[in-house]
C-alpha positions as CSV (number, residue, x, y, z in Angstrom):
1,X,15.1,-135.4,68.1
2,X,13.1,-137.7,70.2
3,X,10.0,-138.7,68.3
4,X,6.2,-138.0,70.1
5,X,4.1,-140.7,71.3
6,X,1.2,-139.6,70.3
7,X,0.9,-138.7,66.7
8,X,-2.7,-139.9,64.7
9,X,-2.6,-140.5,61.4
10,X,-4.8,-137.8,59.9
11,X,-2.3,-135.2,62.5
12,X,0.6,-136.7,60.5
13,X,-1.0,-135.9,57.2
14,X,-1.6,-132.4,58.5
15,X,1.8,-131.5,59.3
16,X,2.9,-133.2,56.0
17,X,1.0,-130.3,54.1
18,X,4.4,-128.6,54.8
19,X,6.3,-130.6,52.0
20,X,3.3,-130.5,49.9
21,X,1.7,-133.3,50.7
22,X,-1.9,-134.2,50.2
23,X,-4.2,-136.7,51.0
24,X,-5.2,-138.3,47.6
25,X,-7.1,-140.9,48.3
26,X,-8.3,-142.9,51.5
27,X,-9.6,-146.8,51.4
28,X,-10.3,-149.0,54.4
29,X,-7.9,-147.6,57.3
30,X,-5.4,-146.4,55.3
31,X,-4.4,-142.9,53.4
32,X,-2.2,-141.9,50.3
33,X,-0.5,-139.0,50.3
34,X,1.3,-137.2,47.5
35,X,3.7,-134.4,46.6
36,X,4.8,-133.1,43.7
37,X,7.7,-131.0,45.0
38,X,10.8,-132.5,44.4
39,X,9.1,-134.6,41.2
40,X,6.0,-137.1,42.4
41,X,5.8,-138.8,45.4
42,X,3.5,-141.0,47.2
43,X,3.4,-142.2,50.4
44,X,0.8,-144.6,52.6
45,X,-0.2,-143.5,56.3
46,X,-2.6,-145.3,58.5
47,X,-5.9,-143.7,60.0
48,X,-4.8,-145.0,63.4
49,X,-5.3,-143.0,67.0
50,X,-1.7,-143.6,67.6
51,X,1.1,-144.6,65.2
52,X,3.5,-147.1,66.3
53,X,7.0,-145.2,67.2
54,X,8.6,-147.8,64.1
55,X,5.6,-147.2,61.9
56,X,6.4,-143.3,62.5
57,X,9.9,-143.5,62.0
58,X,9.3,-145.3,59.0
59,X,7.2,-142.5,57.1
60,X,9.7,-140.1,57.7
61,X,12.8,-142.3,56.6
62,X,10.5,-142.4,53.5
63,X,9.8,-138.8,53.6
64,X,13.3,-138.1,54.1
65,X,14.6,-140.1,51.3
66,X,12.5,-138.1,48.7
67,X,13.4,-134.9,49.9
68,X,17.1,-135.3,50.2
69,X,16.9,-134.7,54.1
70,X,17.6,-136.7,56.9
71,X,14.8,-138.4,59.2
72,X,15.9,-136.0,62.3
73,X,15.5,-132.8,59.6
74,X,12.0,-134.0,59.0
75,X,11.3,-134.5,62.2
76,X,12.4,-131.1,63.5
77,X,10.5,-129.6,61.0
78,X,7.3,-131.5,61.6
79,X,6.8,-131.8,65.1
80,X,9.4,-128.6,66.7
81,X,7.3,-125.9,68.8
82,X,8.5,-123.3,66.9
Protein backbone atom coordinates (compact mmCIF):
# COMPACT_ATOMS: atom_id res chain seq x y z
CA UNK A 1 0.00 0.00 0.00
CA UNK A 2 1.46 3.30 -0.88
CA UNK A 3 1.72 5.34 2.28
CA UNK A 4 -0.18 9.11 2.48
CA UNK A 5 1.66 12.27 2.50
CA UNK A 6 -0.04 13.95 4.65
CA UNK A 7 -0.65 12.31 7.97
CA UNK A 8 -0.26 14.75 11.44
CA UNK A 9 0.63 13.40 14.31
CA UNK A 10 -2.34 13.80 16.56
CA UNK A 11 -4.41 12.10 13.02
CA UNK A 12 -1.98 9.11 13.51
CA UNK A 13 -2.80 8.74 17.09
CA UNK A 14 -6.43 8.77 16.13
CA UNK A 15 -6.46 6.06 13.84
CA UNK A 16 -4.21 4.09 16.25
CA UNK A 17 -7.25 4.06 18.74
CA UNK A 18 -8.01 0.98 16.47
CA UNK A 19 -5.26 -1.27 18.16
CA UNK A 20 -5.94 0.26 21.39
CA UNK A 21 -3.86 2.73 21.55
CA UNK A 22 -3.94 5.90 23.69
CA UNK A 23 -2.28 8.87 24.11
CA UNK A 24 -0.66 8.68 27.74
CA UNK A 25 1.17 11.36 28.01
CA UNK A 26 2.42 14.36 25.80
CA UNK A 27 5.81 16.59 26.61
CA UNK A 28 7.37 19.17 24.41
CA UNK A 29 6.45 18.10 20.66
CA UNK A 30 6.18 14.74 21.23
CA UNK A 31 3.36 11.94 22.33
CA UNK A 32 3.36 8.47 24.00
CA UNK A 33 1.03 6.17 23.14
CA UNK A 34 0.15 2.81 24.72
CA UNK A 35 -1.82 -0.41 24.27
CA UNK A 36 -2.45 -3.10 26.31
CA UNK A 37 -3.74 -5.51 23.75
CA UNK A 38 -1.42 -7.98 22.89
CA UNK A 39 0.49 -7.31 26.61
CA UNK A 40 1.84 -3.48 27.01
CA UNK A 41 3.18 -1.47 24.57
CA UNK A 42 4.34 1.95 24.14
CA UNK A 43 5.14 3.85 21.33
CA UNK A 44 6.48 7.75 20.68
CA UNK A 45 4.80 9.94 17.88
CA UNK A 46 5.55 13.51 17.12
CA UNK A 47 2.95 16.40 17.22
CA UNK A 48 4.16 17.47 13.74
CA UNK A 49 1.73 18.86 10.72
CA UNK A 50 3.22 16.36 8.55
CA UNK A 51 5.20 13.20 9.37
CA UNK A 52 8.16 12.42 7.36
CA UNK A 53 7.25 9.26 4.92
CA UNK A 54 10.49 7.31 7.01
CA UNK A 55 9.32 8.68 10.38
CA UNK A 56 5.79 7.09 9.29
CA UNK A 57 6.92 4.03 8.12
CA UNK A 58 8.85 3.64 11.14
CA UNK A 59 5.74 3.79 13.68
CA UNK A 60 4.18 1.22 11.86
CA UNK A 61 7.21 -1.24 11.49
CA UNK A 62 6.99 -0.67 15.30
CA UNK A 63 3.33 -1.12 15.41
CA UNK A 64 3.60 -4.02 13.36
CA UNK A 65 6.17 -5.77 15.29
CA UNK A 66 3.94 -5.83 18.50
CA UNK A 67 1.08 -6.98 16.91
CA UNK A 68 2.45 -9.77 14.91
CA UNK A 69 1.36 -8.08 11.58
CA UNK A 70 3.20 -6.77 8.86
CA UNK A 71 3.81 -2.86 8.13
CA UNK A 72 1.41 -3.10 4.81
CA UNK A 73 -1.43 -5.01 7.26
CA UNK A 74 -1.21 -1.95 9.41
CA UNK A 75 -1.21 0.28 6.96
CA UNK A 76 -4.29 -1.08 5.21
CA UNK A 77 -5.98 -1.05 8.24
CA UNK A 78 -5.13 2.41 9.27
CA UNK A 79 -5.36 4.54 6.38
CA UNK A 80 -7.93 2.14 3.70
CA UNK A 81 -11.24 4.03 2.70
CA UNK A 82 -13.22 1.44 3.72
Amino acid sequence: MRLPRDVSGRELAKRLEIYGYVVTRQKGSHMRLTTTQGGEHHVTIPCHDSLRLGTLRSILSVVANHFGNTPDEVADRLFSRS
